[in-house]
PyMOL Python script that loads the backbone (N, CA, C, O; Angstrom):
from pymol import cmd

cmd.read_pdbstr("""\
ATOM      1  N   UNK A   1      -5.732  11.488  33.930  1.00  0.00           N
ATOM      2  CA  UNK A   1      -6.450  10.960  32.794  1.00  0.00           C
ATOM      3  C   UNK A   1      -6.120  11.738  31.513  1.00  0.00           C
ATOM      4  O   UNK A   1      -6.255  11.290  30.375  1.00  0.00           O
ATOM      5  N   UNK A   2      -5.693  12.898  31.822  1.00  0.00           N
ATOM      6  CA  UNK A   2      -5.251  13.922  30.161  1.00  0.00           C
ATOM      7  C   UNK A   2      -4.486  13.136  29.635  1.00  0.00           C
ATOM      8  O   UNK A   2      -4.549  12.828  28.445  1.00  0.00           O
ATOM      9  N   UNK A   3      -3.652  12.697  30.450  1.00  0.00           N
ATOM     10  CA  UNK A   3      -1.949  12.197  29.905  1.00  0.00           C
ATOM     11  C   UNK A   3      -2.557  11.008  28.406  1.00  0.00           C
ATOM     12  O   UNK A   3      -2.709  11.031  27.185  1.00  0.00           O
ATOM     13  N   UNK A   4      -2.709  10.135  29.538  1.00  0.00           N
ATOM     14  CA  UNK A   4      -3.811   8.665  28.374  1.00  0.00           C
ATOM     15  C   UNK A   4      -4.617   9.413  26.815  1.00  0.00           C
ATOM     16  O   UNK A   4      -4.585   9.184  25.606  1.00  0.00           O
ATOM     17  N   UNK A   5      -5.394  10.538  27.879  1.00  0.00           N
ATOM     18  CA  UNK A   5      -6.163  10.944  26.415  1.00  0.00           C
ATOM     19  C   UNK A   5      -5.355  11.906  25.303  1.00  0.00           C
ATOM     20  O   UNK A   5      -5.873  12.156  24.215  1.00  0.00           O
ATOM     21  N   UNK A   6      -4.334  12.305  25.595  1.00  0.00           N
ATOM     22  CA  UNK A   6      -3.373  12.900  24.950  1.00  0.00           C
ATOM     23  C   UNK A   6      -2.516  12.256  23.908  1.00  0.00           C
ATOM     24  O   UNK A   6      -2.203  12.700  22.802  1.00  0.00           O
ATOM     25  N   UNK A   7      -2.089  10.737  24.671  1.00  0.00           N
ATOM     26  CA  UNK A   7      -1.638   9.705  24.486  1.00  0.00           C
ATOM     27  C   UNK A   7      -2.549   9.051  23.047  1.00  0.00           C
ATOM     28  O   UNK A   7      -2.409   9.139  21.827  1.00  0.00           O
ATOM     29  N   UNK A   8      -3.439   8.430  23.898  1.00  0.00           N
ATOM     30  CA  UNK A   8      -4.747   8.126  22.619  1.00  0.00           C
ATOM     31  C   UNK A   8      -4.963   8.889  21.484  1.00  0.00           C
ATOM     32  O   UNK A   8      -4.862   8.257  20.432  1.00  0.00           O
ATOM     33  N   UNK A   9      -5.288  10.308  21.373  1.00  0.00           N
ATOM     34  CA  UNK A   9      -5.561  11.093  19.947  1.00  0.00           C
ATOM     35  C   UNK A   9      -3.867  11.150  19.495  1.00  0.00           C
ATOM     36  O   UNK A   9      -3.807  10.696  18.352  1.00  0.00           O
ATOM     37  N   UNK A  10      -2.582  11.514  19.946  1.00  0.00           N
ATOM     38  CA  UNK A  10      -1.679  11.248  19.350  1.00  0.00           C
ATOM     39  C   UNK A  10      -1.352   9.586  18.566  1.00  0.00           C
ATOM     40  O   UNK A  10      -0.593   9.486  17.602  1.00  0.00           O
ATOM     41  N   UNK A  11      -1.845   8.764  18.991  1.00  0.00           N
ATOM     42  CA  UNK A  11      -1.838   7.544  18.249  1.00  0.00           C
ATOM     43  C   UNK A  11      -2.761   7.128  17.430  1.00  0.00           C
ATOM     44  O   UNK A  11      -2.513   6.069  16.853  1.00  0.00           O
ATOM     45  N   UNK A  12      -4.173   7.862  17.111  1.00  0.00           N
ATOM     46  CA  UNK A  12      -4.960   7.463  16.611  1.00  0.00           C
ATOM     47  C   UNK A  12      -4.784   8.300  15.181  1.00  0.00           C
ATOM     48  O   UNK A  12      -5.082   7.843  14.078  1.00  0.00           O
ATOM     49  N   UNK A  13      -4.331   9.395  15.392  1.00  0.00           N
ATOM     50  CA  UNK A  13      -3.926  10.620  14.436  1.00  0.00           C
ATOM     51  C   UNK A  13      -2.670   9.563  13.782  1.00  0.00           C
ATOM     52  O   UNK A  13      -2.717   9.338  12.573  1.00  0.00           O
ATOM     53  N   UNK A  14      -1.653   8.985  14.545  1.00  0.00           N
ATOM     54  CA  UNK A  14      -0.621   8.098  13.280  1.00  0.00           C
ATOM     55  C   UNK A  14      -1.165   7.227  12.732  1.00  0.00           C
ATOM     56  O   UNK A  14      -0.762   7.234  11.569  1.00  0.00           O
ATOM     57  N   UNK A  15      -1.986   6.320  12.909  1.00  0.00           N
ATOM     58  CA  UNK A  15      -2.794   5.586  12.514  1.00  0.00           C
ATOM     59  C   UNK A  15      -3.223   6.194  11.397  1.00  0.00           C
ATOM     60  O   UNK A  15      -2.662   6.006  10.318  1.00  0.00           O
ATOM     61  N   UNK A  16      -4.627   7.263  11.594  1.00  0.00           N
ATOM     62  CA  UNK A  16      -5.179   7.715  10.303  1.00  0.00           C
ATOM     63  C   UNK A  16      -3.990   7.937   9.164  1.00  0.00           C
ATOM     64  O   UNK A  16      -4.228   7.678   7.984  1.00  0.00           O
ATOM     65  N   UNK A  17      -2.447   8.529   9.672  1.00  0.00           N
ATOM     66  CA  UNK A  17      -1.805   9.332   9.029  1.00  0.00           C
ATOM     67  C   UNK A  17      -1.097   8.071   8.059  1.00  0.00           C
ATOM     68  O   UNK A  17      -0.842   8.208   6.863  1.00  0.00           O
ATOM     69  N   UNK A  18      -0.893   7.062   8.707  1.00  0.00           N
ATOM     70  CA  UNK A  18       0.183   5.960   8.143  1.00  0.00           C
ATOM     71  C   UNK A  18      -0.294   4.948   8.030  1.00  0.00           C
ATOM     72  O   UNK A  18       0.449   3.995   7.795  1.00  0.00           O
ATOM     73  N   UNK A  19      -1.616   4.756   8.140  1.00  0.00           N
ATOM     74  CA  UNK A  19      -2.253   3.270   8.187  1.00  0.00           C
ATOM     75  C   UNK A  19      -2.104   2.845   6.890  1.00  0.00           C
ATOM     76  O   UNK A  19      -1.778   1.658   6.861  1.00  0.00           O
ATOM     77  N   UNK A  20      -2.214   3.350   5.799  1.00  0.00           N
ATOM     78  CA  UNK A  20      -2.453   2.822   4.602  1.00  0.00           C
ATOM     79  C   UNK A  20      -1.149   2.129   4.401  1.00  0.00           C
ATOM     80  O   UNK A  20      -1.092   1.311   3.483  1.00  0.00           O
ATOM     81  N   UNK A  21      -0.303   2.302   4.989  1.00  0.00           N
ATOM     82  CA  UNK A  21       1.009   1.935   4.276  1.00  0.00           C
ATOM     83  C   UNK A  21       1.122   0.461   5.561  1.00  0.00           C
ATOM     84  O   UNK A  21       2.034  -0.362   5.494  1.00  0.00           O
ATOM     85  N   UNK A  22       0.387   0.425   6.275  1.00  0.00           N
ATOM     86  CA  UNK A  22       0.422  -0.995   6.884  1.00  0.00           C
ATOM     87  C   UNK A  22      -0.941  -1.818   5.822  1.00  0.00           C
ATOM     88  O   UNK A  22      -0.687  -2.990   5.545  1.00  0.00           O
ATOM     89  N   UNK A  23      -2.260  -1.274   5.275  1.00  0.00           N
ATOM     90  CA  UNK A  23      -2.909  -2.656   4.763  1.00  0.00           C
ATOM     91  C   UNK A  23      -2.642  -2.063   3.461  1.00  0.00           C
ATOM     92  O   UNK A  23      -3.504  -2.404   2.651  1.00  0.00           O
ATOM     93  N   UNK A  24      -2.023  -1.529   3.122  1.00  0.00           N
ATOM     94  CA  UNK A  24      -1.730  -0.742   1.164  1.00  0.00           C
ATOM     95  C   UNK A  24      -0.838  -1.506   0.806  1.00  0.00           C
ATOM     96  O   UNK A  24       0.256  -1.207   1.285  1.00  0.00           O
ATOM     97  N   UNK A  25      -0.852  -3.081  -0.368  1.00  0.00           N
ATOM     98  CA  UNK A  25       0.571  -3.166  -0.449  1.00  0.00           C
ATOM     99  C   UNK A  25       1.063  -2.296  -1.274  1.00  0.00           C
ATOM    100  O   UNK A  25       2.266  -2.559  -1.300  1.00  0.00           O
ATOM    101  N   UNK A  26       0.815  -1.197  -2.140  1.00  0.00           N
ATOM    102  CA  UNK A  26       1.210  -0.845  -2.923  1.00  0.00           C
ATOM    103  C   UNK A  26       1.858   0.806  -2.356  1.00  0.00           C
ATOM    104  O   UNK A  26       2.305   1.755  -3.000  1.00  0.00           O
ATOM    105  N   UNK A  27       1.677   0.614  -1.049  1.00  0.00           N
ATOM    106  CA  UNK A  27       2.107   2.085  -0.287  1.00  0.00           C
ATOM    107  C   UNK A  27       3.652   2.190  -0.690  1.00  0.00           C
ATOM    108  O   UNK A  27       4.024   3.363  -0.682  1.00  0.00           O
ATOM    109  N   UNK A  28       4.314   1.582  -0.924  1.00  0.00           N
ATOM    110  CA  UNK A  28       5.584   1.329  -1.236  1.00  0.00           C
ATOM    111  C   UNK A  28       5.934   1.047  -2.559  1.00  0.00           C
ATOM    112  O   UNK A  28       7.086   0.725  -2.848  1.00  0.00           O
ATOM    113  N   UNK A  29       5.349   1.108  -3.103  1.00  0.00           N
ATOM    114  CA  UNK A  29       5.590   0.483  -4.733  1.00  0.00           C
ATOM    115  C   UNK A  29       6.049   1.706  -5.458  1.00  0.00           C
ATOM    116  O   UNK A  29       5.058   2.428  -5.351  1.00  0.00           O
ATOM    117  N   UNK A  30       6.953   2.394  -6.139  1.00  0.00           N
ATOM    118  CA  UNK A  30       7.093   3.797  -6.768  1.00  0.00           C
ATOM    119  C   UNK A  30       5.646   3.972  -7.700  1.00  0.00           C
ATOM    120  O   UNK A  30       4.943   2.972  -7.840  1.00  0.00           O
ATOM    121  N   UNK A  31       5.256   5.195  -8.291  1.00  0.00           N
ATOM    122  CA  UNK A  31       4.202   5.562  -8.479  1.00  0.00           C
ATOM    123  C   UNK A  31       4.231   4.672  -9.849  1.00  0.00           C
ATOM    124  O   UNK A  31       3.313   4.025 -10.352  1.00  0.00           O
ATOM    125  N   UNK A  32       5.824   4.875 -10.376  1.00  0.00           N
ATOM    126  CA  UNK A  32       5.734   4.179 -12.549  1.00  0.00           C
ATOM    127  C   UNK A  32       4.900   2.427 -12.284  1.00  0.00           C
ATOM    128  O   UNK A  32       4.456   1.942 -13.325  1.00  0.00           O
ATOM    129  N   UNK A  33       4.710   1.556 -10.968  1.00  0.00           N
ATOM    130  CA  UNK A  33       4.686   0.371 -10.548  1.00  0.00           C
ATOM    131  C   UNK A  33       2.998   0.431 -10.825  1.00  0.00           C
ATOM    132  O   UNK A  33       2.261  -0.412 -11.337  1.00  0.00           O
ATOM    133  N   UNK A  34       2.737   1.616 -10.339  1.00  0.00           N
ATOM    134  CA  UNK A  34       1.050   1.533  -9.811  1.00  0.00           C
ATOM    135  C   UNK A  34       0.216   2.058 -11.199  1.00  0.00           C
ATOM    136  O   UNK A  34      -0.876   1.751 -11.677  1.00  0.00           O
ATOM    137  N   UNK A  35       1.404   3.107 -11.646  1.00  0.00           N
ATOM    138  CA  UNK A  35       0.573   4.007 -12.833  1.00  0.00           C
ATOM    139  C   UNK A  35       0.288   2.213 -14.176  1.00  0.00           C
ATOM    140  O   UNK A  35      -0.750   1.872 -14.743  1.00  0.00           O
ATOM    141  N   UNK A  36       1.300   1.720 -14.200  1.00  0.00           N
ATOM    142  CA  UNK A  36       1.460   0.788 -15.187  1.00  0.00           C
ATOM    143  C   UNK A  36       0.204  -0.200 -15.167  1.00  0.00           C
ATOM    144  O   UNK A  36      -0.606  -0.412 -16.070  1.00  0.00           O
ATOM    145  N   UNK A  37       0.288  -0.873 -13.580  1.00  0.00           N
ATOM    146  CA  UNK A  37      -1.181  -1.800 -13.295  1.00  0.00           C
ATOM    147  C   UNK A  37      -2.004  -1.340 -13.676  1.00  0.00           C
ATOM    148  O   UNK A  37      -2.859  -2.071 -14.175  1.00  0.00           O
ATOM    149  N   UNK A  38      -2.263   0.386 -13.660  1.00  0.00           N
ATOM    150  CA  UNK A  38      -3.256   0.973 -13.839  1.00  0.00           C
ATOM    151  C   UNK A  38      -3.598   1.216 -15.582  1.00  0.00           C
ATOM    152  O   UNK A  38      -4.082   2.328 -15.789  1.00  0.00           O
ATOM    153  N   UNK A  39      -3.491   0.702 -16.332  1.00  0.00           N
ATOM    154  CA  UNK A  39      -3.059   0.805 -17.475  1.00  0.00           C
ATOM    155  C   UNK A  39      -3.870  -0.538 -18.081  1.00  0.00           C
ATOM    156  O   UNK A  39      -4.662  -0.600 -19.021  1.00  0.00           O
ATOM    157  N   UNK A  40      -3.248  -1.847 -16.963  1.00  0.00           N
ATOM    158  CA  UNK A  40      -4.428  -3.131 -17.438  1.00  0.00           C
ATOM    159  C   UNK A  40      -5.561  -2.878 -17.386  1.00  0.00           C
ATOM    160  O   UNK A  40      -6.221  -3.465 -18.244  1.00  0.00           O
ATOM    161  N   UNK A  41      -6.548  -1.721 -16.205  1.00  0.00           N
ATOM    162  CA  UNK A  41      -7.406  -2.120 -15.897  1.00  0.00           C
ATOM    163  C   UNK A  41      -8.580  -2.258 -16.459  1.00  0.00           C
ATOM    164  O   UNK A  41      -9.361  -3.053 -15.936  1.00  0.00           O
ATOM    165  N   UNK A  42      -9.014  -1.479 -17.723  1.00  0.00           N
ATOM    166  CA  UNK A  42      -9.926  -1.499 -18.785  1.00  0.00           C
ATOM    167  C   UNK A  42      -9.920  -2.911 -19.457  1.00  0.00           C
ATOM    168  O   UNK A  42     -10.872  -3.233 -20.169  1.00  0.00           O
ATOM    169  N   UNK A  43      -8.697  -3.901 -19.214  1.00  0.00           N
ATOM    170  CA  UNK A  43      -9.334  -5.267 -19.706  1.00  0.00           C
ATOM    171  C   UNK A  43      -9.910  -6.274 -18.623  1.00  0.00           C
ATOM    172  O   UNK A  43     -10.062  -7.490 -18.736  1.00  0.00           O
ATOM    173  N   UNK A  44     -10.240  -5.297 -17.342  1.00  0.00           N
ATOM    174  CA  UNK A  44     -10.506  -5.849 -16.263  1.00  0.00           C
ATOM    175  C   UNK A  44     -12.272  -5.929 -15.566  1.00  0.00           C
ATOM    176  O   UNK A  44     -12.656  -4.856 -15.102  1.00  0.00           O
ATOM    177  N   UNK A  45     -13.006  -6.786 -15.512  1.00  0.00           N
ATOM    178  CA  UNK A  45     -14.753  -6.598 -15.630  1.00  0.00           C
ATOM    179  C   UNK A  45     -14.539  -5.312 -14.583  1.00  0.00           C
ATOM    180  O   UNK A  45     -13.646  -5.286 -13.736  1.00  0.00           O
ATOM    181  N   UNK A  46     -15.586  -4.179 -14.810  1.00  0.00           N
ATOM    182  CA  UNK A  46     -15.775  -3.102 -13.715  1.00  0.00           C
ATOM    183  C   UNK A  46     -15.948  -3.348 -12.072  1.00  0.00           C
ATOM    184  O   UNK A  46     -15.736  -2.625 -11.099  1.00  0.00           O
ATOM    185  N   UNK A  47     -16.411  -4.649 -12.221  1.00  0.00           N
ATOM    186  CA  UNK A  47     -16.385  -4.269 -10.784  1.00  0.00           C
ATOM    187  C   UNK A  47     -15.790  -5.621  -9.779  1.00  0.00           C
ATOM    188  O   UNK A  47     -16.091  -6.071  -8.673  1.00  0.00           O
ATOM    189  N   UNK A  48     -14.758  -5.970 -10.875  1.00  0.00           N
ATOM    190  CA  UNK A  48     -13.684  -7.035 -10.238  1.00  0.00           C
ATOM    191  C   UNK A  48     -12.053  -5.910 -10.124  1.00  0.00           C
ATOM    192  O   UNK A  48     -10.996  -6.234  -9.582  1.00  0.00           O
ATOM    193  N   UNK A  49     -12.318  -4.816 -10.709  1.00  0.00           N
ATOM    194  CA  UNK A  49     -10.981  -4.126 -10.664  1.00  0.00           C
ATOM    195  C   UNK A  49     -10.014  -3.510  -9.470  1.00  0.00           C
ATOM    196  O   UNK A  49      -8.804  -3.290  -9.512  1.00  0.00           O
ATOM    197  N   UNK A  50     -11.124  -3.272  -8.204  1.00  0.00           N
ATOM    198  CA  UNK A  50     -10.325  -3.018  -7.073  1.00  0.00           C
ATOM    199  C   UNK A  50      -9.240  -4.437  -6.909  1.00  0.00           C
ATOM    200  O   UNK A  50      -8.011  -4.462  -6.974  1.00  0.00           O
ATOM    201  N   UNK A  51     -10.338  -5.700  -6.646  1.00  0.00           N
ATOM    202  CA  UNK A  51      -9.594  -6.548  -6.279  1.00  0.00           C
ATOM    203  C   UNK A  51      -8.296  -7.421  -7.083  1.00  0.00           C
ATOM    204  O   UNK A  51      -7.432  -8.154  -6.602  1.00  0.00           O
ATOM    205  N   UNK A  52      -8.508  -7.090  -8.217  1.00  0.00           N
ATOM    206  CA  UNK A  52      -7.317  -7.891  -8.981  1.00  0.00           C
ATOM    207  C   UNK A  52      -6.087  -6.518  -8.977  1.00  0.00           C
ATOM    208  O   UNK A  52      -5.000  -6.818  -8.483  1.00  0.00           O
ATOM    209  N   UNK A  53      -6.204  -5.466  -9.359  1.00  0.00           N
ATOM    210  CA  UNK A  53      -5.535  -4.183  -9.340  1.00  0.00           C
ATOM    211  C   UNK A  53      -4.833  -4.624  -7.391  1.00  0.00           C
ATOM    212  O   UNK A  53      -3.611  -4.601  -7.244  1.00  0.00           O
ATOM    213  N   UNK A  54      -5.495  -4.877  -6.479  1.00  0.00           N
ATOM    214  CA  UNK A  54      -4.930  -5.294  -5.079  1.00  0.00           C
ATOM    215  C   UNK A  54      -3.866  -6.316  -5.277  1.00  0.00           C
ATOM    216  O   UNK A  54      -2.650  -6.379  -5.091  1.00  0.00           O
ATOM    217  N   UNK A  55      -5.002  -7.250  -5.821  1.00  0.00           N
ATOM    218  CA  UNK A  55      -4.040  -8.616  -6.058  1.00  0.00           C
ATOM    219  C   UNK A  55      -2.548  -8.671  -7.179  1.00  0.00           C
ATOM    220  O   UNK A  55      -1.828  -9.663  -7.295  1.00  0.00           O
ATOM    221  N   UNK A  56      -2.420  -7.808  -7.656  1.00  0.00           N
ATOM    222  CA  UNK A  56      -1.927  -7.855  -8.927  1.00  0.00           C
ATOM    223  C   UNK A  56      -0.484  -6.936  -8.097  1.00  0.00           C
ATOM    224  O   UNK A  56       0.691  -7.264  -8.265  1.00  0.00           O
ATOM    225  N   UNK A  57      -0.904  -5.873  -7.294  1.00  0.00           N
ATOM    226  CA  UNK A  57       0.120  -5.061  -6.391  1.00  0.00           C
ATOM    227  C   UNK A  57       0.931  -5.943  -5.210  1.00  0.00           C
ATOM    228  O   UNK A  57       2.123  -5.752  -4.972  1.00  0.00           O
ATOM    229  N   UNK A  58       0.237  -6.779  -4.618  1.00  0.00           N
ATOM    230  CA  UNK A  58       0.705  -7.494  -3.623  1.00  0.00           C
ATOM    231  C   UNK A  58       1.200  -8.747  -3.952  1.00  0.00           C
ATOM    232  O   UNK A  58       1.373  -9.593  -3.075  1.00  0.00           O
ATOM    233  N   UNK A  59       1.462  -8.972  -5.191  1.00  0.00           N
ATOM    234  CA  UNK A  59       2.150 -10.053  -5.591  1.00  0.00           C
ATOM    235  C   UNK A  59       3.467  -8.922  -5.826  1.00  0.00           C
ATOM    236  O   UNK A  59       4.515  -8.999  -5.185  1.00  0.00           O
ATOM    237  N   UNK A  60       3.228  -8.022  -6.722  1.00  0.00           N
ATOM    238  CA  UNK A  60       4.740  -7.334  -7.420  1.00  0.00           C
ATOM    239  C   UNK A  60       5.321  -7.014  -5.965  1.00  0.00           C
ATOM    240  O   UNK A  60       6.540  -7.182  -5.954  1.00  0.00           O
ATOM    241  N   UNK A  61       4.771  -6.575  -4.658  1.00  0.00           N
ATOM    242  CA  UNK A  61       5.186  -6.119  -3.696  1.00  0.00           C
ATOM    243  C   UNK A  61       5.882  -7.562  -3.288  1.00  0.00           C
ATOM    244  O   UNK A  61       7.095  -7.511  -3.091  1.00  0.00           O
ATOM    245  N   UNK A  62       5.458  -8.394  -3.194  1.00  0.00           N
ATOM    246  CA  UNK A  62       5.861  -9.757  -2.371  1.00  0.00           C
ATOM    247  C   UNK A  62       7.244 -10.125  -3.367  1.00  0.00           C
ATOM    248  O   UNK A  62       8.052 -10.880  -2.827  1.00  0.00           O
ATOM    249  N   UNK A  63       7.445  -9.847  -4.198  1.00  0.00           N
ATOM    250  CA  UNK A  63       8.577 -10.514  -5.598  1.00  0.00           C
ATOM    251  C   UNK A  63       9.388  -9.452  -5.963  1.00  0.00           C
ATOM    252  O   UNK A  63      10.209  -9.548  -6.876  1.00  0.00           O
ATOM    253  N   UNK A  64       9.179  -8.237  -5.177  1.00  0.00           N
ATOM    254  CA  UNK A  64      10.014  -7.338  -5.900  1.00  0.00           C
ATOM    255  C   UNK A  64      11.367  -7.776  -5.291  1.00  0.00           C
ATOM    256  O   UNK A  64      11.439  -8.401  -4.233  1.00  0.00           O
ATOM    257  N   UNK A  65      12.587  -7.352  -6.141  1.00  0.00           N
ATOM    258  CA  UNK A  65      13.595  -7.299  -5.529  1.00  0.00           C
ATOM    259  C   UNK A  65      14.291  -5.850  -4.777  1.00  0.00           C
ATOM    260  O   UNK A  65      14.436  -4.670  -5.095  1.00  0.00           O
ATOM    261  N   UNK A  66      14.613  -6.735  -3.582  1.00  0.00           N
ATOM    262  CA  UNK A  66      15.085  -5.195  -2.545  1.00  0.00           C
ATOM    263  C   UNK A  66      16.692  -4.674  -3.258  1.00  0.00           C
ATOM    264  O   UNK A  66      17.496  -5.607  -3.261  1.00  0.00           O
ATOM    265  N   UNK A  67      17.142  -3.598  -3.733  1.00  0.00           N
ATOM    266  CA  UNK A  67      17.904  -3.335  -4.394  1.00  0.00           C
ATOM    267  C   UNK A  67      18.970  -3.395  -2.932  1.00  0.00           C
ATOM    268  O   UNK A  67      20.154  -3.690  -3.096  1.00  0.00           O
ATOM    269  N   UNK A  68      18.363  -3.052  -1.343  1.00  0.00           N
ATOM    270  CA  UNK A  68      19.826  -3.030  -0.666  1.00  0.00           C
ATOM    271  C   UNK A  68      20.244  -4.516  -0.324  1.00  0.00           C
ATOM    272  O   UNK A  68      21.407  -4.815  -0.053  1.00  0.00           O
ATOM    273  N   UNK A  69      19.148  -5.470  -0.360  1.00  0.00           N
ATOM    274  CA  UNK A  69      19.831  -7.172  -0.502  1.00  0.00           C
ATOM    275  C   UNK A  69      20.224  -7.375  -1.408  1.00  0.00           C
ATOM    276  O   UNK A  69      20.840  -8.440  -1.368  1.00  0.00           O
ATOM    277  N   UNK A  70      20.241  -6.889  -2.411  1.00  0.00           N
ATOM    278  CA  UNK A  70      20.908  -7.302  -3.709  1.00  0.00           C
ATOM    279  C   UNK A  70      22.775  -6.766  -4.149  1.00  0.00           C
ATOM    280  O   UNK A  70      23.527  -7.031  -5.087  1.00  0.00           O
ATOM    281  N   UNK A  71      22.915  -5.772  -2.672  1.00  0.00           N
ATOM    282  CA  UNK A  71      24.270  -5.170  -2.228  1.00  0.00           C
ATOM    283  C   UNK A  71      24.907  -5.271  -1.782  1.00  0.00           C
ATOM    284  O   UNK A  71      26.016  -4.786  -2.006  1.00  0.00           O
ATOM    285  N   UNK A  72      24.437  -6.323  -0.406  1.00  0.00           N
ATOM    286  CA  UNK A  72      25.186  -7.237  -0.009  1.00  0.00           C
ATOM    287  C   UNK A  72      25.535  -7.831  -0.534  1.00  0.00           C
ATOM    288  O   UNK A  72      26.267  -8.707  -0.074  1.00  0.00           O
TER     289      UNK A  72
END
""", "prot")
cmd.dss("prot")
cmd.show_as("cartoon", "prot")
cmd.util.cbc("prot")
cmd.orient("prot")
């Protein structure tokens, strides 16, 4: 039974460690991408800003262009 539970806290520990970058779209975005959105957000109502600042990342994430398809 160690093996499993050894097993288990080693996967739950990558999880905590890397999860964000599975529901973050912006885990990937360079920081100048995020600092900039961050820049609209004062014309944004206070407490609609998580979600459009989300929405606003996961579109640029979905449209960005991948510079190594663009090398082929």
């Amino acid at each position: 039974m160690g093996l499993f539970s050894d097993l288990d806290k080693k996967l739950a520990d990558n999880v905590y460690a890397h999860g964000s970058e599975l529901t973050d779209a912006s885990a990937d975005l360079p920081q100048k991408v995020r600092d900039t959105v961050d820049l609209l957000m004062p014309l944004i109502r206070p407490e609609a800003r998580e979600a459009v600042r989300s929405e606003i990342l996961g579109i640029i994430h979905e449209h960005l262009y991948d510079d190594n398809a663009l090398k082929a």
